[in-house]
TIRO-2110 file (N, C-alpha, C; in Angstrom, 1 decimal):
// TIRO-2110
-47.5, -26.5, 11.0, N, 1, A
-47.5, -26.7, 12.4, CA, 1, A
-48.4, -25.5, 13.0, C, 1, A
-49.7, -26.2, 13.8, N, 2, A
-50.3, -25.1, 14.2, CA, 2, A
-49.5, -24.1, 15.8, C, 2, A
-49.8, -22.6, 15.8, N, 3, A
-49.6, -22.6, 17.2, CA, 3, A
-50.5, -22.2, 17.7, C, 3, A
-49.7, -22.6, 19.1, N, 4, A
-50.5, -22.5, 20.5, CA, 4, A
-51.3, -21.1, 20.5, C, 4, A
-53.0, -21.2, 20.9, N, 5, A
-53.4, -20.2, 21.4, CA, 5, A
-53.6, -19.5, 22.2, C, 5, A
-54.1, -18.6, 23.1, N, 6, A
-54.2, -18.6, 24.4, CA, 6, A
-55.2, -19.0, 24.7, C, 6, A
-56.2, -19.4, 24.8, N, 7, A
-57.4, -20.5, 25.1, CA, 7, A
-56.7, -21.8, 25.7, C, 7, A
-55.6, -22.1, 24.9, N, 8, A
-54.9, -23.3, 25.1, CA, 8, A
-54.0, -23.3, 26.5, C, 8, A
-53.5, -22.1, 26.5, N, 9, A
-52.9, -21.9, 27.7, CA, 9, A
-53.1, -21.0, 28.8, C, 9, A
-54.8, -20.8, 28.9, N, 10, A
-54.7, -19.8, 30.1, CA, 10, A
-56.4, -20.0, 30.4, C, 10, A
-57.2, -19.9, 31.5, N, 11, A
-58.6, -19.8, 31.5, CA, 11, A
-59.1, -18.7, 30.9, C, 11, A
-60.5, -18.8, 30.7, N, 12, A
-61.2, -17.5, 30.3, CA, 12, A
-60.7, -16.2, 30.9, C, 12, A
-61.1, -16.3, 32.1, N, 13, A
-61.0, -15.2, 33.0, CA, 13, A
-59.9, -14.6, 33.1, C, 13, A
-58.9, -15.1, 32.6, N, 14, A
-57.3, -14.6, 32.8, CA, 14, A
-57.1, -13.9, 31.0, C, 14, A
-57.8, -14.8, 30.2, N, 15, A
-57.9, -14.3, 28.8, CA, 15, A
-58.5, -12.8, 28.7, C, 15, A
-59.8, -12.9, 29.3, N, 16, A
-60.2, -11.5, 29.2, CA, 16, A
-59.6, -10.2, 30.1, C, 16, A
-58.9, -10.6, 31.3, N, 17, A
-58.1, -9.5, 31.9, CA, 17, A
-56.8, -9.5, 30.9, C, 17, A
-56.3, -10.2, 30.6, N, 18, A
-55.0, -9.9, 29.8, CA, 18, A
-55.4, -8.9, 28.5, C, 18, A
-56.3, -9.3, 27.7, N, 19, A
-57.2, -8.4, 26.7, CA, 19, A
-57.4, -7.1, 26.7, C, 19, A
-57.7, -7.0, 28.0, N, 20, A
-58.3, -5.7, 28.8, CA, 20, A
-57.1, -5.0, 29.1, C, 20, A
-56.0, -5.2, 29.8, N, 21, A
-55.1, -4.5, 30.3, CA, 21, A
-54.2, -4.4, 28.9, C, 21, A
-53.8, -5.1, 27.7, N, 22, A
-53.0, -5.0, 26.5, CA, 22, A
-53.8, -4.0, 25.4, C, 22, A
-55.0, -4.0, 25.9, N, 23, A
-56.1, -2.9, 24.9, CA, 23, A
-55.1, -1.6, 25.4, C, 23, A
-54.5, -1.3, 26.0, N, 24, A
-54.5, 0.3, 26.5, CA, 24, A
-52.5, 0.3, 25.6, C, 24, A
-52.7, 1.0, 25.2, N, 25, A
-50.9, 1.5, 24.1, CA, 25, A
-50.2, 1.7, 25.3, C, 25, A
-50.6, 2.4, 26.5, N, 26, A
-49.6, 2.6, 27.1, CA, 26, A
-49.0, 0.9, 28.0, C, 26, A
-49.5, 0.2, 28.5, N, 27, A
-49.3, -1.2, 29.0, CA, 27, A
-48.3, -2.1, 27.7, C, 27, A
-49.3, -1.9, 26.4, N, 28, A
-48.5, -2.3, 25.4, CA, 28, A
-47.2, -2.1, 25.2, C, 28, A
-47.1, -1.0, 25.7, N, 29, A
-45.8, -0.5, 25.3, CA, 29, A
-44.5, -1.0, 26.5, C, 29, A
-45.5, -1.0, 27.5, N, 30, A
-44.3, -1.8, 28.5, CA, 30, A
-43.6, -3.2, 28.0, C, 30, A
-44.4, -3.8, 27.7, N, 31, A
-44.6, -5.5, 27.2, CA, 31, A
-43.7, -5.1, 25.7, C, 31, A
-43.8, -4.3, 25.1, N, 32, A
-43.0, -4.4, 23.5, CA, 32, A
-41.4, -4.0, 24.4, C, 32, A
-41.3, -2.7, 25.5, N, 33, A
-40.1, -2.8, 25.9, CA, 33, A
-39.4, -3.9, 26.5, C, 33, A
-39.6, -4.8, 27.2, N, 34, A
-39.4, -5.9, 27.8, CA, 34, A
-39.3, -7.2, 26.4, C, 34, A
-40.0, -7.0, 25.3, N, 35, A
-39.7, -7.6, 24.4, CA, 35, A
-38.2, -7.6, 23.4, C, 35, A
-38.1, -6.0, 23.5, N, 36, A
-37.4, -5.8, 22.5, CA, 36, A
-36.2, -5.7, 23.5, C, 36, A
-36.6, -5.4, 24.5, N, 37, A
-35.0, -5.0, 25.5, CA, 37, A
-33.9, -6.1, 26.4, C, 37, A
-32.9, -6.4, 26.4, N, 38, A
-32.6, -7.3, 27.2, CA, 38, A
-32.6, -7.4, 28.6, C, 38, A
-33.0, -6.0, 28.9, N, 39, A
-33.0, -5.4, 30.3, CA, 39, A
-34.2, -6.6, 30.9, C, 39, A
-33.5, -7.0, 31.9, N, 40, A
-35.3, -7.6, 33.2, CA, 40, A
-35.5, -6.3, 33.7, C, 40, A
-34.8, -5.4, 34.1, N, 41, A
-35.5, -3.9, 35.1, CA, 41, A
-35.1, -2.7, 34.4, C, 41, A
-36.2, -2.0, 34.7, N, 42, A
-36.4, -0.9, 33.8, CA, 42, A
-36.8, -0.1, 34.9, C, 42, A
-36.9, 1.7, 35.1, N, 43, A
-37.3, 2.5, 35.7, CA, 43, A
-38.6, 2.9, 34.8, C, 43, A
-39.7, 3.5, 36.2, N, 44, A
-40.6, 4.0, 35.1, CA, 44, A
-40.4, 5.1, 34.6, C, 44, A
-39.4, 5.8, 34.6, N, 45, A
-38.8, 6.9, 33.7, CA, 45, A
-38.5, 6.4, 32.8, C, 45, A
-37.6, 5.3, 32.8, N, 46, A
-37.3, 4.7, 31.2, CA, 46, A
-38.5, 3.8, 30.5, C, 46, A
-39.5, 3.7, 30.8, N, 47, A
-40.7, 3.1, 30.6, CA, 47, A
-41.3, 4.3, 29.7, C, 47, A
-41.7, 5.6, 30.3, N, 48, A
-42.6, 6.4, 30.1, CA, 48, A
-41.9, 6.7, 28.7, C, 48, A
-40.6, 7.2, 28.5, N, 49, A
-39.9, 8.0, 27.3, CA, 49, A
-39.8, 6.5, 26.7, C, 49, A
-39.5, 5.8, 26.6, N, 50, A
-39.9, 4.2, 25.7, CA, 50, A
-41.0, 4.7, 24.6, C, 50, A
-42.3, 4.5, 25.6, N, 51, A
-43.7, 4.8, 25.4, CA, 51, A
-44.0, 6.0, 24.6, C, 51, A
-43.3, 7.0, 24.8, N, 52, A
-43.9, 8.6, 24.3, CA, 52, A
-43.1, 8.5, 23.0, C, 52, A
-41.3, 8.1, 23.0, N, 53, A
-40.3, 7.9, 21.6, CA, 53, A
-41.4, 7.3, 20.3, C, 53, A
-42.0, 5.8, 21.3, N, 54, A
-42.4, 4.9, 20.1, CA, 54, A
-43.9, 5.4, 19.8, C, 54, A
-44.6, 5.8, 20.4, N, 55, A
-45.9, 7.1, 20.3, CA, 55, A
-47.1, 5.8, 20.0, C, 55, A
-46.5, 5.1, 21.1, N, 56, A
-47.7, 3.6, 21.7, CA, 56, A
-49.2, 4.3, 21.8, C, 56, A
-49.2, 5.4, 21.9, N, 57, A
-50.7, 6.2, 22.0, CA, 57, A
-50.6, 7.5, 21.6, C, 57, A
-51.1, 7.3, 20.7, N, 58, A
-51.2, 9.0, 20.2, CA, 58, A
-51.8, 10.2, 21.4, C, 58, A
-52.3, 9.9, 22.4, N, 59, A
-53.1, 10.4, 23.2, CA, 59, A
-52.2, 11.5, 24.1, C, 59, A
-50.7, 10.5, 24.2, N, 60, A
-49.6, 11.1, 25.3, CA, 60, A
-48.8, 12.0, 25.2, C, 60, A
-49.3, 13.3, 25.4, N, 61, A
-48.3, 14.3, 25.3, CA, 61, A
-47.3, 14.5, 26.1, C, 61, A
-46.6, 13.9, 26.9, N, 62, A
-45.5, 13.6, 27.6, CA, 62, A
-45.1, 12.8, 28.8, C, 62, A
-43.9, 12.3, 29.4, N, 63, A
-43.6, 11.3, 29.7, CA, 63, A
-44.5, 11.9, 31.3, C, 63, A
-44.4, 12.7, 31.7, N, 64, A
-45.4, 12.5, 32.8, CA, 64, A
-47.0, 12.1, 32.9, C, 64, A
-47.6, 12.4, 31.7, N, 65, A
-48.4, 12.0, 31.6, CA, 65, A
-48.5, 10.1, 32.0, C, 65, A
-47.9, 9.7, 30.9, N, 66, A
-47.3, 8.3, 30.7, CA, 66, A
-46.9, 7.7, 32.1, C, 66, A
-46.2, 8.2, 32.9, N, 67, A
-45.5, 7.9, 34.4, CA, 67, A
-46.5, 8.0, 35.1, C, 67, A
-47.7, 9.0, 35.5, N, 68, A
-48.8, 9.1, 36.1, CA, 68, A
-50.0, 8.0, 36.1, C, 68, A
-50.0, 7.4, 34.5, N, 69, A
-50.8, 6.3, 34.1, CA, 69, A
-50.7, 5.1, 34.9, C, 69, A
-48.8, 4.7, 33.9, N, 70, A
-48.1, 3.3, 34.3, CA, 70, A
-48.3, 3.6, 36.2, C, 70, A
-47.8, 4.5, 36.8, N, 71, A
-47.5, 4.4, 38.3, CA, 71, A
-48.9, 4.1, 38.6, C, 71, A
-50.1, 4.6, 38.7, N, 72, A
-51.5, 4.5, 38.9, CA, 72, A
-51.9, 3.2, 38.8, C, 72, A
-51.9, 3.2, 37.6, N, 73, A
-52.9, 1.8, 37.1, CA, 73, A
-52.1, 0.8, 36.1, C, 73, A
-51.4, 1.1, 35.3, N, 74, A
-51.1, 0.3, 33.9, CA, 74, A
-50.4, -0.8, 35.1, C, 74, A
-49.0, -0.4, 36.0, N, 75, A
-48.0, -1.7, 36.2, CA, 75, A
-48.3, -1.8, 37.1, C, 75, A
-49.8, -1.7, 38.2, N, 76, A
-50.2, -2.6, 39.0, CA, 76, A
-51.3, -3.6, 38.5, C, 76, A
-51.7, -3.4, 37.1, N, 77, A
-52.8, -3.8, 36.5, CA, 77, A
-51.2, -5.3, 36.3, C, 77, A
-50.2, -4.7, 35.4, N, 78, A
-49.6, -5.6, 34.8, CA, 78, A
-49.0, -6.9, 35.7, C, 78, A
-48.6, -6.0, 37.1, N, 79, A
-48.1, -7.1, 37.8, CA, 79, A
-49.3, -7.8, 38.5, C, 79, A
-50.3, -7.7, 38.8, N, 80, A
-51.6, -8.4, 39.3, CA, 80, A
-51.8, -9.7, 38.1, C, 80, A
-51.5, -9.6, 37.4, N, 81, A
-51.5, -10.7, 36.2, CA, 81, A
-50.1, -11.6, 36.1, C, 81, A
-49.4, -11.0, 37.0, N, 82, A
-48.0, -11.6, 37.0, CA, 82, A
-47.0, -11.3, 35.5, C, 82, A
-47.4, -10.5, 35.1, N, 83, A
-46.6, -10.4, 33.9, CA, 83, A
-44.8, -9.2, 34.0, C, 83, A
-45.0, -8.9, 35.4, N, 84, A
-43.7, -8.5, 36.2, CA, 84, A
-43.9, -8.0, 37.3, C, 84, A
-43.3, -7.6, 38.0, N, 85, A
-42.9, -7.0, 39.3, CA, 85, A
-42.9, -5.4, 39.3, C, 85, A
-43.7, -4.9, 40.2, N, 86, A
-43.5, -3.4, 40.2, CA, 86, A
-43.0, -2.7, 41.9, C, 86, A
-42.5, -2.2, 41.7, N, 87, A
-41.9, -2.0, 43.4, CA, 87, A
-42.2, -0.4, 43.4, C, 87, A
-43.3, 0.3, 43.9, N, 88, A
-44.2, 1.1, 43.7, CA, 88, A
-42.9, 2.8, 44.7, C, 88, A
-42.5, 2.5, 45.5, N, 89, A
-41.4, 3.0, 45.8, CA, 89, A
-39.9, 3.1, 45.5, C, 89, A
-39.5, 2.1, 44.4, N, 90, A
-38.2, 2.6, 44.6, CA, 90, A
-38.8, 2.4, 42.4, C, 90, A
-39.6, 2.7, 42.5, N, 91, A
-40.4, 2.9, 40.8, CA, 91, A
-39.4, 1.8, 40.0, C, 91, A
-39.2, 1.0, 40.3, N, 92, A
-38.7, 0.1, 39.5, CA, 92, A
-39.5, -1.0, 39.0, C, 92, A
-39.7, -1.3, 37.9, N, 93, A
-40.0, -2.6, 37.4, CA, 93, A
-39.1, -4.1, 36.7, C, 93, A
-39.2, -5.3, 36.9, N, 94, A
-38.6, -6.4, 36.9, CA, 94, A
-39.8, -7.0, 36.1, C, 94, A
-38.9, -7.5, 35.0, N, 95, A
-40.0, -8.4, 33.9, CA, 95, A
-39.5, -10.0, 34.7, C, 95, A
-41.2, -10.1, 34.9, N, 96, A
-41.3, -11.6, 35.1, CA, 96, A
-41.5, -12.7, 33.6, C, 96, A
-41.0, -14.4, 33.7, N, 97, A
-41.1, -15.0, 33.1, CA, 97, A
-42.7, -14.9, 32.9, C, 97, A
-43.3, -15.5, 31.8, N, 98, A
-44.4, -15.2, 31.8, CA, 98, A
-45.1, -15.8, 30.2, C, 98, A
-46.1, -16.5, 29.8, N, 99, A
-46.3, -17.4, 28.6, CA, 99, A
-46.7, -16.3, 27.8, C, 99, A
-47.4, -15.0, 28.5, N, 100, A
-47.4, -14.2, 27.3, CA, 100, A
-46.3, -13.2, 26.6, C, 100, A
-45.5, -13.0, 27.6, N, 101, A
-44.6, -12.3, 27.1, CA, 101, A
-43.6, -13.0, 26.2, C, 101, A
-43.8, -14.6, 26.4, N, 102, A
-43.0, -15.8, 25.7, CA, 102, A
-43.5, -15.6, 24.3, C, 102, A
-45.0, -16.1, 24.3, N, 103, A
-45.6, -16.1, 23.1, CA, 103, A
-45.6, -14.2, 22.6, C, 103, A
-45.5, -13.3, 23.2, N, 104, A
-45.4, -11.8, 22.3, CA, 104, A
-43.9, -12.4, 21.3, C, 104, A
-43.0, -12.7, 22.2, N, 105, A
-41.8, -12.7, 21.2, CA, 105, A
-42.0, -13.9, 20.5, C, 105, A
-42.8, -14.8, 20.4, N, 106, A
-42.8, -15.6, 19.5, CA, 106, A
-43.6, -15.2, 18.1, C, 106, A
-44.4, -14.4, 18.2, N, 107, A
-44.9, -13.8, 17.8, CA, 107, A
-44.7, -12.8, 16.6, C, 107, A
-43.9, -11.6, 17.6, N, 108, A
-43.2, -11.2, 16.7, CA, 108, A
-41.8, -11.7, 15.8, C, 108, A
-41.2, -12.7, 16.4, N, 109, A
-40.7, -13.8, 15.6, CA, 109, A
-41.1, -13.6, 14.3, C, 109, A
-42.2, -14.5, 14.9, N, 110, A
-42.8, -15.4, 13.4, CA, 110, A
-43.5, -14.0, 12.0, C, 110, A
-43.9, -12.6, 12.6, N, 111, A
-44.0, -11.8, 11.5, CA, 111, A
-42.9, -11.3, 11.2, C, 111, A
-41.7, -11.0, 12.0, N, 112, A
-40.5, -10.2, 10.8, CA, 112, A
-40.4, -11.6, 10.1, C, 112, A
-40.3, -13.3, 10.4, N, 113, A
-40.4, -14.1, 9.6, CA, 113, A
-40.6, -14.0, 8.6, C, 113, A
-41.9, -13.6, 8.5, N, 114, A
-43.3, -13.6, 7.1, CA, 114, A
-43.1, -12.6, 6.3, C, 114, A
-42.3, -11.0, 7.2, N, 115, A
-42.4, -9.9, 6.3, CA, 115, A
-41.1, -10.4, 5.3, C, 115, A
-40.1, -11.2, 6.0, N, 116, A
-38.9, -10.9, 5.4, CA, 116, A
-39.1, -12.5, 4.1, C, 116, A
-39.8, -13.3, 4.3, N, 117, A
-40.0, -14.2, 3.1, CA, 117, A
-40.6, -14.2, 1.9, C, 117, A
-40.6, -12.8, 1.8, N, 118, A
-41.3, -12.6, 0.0, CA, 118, A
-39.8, -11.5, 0.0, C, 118, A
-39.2, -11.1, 0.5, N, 119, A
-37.8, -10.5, 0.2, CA, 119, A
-36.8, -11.7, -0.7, C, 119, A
-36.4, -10.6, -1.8, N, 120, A
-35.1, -11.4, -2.9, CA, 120, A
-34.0, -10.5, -2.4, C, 120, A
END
C-alpha cells in the first residue's frame, strides 16, 4: 500500500513554506512535542525546555534563547500555516488539527513499526 505524499495533499507553495519553516530544529521540535504529547496547549516555557532537554538544535544554549526564537519567529511562522494557534500575550500555544501533523504521527508510526520488525 502506497502512502500519501505531500504533493498529494497540499499545493506547491504551501509545500515549500512548510519545508522552510520544518528545516529549522527549533519549529521541529514544537511539532515532535505536540506529536509525542497529549497536551493540545502547551506554554512557550514548556516548548523551549522540550526543545533544549531533546537538543532539537545543537545551536541552543538555553531555554531563552529557544523562547526568544519560537516567540519571534518559529510560532508565528507555525501558526500562519495553520499548523496551531499562538496567542502572543498570554504565550500560549494550542495545536491545531492539521494533515501534517496527522501524517508526522503517521509517520513516526510506521518507523518504530519498521525498527521494531527485524526484532525476535
Amino acid at each position: 500500500m502506497s502512502r500519501p505524499t505531500l504533493e498529494d495533499e497540499f499545493e506547491p507553495e504551501t509545500i515549500d513554506d512548510l519545508q522552510s519553516i520544518l528545516s529549522n530544529g527549533y519549529t521541529r521540535g514544537v511539532v515532535d512535542y505536540f506529536h509525542r504529547c497529549t497536551d493540545d496547549v502547551a506554554s512557550l516555557d514548556e516548548l523551549a525546555d522540550y526543545i533544549v532537554d531533546g537538543q532539537f538544535d545543537c545551536a541552543a544554549e538555553s531555554s531563552r534563547d529557544v523562547t526568544i526564537y519560537l516567540h519571534h519567529a518559529g510560532l508565528p511562522r507555525l501558526a500562519n500555516v495553520g499548523l496551531l494557534e499562538y496567542d502572543e500575550r498570554s504565550k500560549h500555544v494550542r495545536r491545531r488539527d492539521h494533515p501534517v501533523l496527522e501524517a508526522s504521527r503517521a509517520f513516526h508510526e510506521s518507523t518504530e513499526c519498521d525498527e521494531n520488525a527485524g526484532v525476535a
